[in-house]
N, C-alpha and C positions, 0 to 999 in steps of 0.2 A: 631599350637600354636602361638597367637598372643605376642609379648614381649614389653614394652614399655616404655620408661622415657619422660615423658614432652610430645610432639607432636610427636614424632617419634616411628614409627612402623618398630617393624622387625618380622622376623621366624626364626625359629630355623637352627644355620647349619650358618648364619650369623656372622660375627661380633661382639660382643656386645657392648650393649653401655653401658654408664654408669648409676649409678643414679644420681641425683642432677637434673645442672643443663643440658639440650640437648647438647650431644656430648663431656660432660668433663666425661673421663673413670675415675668413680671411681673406688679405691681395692678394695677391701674384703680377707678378711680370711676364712669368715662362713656368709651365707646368712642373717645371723640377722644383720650383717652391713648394709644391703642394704635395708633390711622392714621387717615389723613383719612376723614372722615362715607364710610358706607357702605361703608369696604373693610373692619372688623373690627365685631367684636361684644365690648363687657365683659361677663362672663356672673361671678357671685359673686364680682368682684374680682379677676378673671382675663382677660386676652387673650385672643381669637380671631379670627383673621385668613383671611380670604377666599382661595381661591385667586383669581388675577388676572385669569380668563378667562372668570368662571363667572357667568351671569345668567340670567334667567326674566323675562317679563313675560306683562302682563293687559294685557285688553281688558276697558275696565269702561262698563257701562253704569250711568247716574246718574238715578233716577225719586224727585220729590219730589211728595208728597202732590197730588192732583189740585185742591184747593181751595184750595194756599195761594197766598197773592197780600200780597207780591210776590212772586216767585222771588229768589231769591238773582242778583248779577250774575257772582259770581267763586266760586271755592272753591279749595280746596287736596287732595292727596290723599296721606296717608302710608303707607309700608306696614311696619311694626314684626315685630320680633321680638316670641314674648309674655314674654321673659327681660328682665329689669330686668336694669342692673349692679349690684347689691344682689342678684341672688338671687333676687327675688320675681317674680311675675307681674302683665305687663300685664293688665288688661280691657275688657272696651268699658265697660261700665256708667262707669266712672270717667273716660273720653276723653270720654263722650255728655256727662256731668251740672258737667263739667268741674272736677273735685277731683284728676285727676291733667292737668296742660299736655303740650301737643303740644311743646314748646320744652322739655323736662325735661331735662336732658342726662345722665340717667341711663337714659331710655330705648335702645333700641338701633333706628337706624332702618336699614333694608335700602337707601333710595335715598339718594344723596349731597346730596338738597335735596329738598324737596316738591314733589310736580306741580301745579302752578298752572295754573286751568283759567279760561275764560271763558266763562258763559252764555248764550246770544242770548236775545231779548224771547220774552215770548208762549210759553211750552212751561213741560211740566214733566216729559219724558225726553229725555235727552240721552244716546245711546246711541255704542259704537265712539273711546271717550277710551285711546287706547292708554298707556300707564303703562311704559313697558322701563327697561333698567337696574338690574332687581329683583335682590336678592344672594335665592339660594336656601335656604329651610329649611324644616325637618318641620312648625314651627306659627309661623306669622304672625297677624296682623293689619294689616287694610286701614280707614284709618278715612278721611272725608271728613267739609269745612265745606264749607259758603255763605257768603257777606258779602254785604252790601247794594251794597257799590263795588265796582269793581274795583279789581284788585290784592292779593284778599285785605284788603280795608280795612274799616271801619267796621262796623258791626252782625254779629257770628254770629248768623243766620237761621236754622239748619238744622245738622243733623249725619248722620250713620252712622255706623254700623263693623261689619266682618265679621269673626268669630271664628273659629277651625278653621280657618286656610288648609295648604294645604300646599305650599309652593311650590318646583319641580322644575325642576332648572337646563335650559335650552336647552329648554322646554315651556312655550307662552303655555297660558295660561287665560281664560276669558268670564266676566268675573264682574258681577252686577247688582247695586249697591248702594243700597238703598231710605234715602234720606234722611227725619228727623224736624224738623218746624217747630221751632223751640225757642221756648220765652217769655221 
């Protein structure tokens, strides 16, 4: 993954730099200090900016328990960094039981908006949901809801998330995300 402010080039693992101007460390709190949703990352209170050309996507396939009834009508699908802007690390466990929000804005999300998806009746894999526009890095996560309505509305039915991603610019991936009921 290329990172970049002004003329300077870094990779991941690096130092960062700031935004502005080359070499002045900006804060952040939440990546939207630094540029719109999806083009940088706040990593410990630091800027990290995307090179401008550079994405990866999946192809994700969605299989929700065989037994549950109803199915979800809609869902949404994120794909995060697992770098908080604080430093810390995302996990599934805390996205699945919902102690940490998809809407955190200290999160760092890779897509500039969530993929919003729609279920048809009657099934429970829904395979071939392409997800593009992914910003590249060494460790992601990919989490997925369910709703009852569409539009992402009313009842969370269901979760996932995949941990260990590693995701490699201009290299799709086939990923299969097993969804849990929730109660």
């Amino acid at each position: 993954m290329r990172l970049i402010t002004a003329t300077v080039l870094l990779v991941v693992g690096l130092a960062p730099v700031g935004c502005g101007q080359a070499g002045s460390a900006q804060s952040c709190s939440q990546a939207g200090q630094c540029a719109p949703a999806g083009d940088a990352l706040c990593v410990g209170g630091s800027c990290l900016l995307f090179a401008p050309d550079e994405y990866t996507s999946v192809v994700l396939n969605i299989s929700f328990p065989r037994d549950m009834s109803p199915v979800p009508a809609s869902g949404r699908i994120f794909v995060l960094d697992r770098r908080r802007a604080d430093g810390g690390e995302v996990l599934c466990q805390e996205l699945l039981d919902g102690s940490q929000s998809l809407d955190d804005p200290g999160l760092n999300t890779l897509l500039a908006q969530p993929r919003y998806l729609v279920f048809n009746c009657c099934g429970t894999y829904f395979p071939n949901n392409l997800v593009q526009f992914i910003r590249p890095v060494p460790r992601a996560l990919l989490v997925g809801e369910g709703f009852s309505q569409q539009q992402a509305q009313g009842q969370r039915l269901a979760a996932g998330c995949l941990e260990q991603l590693s995701l490699s610019a201009g290299q799709q991936q086939e990923l299969t995300l097993p969804m849990q009921a929730l109660e």
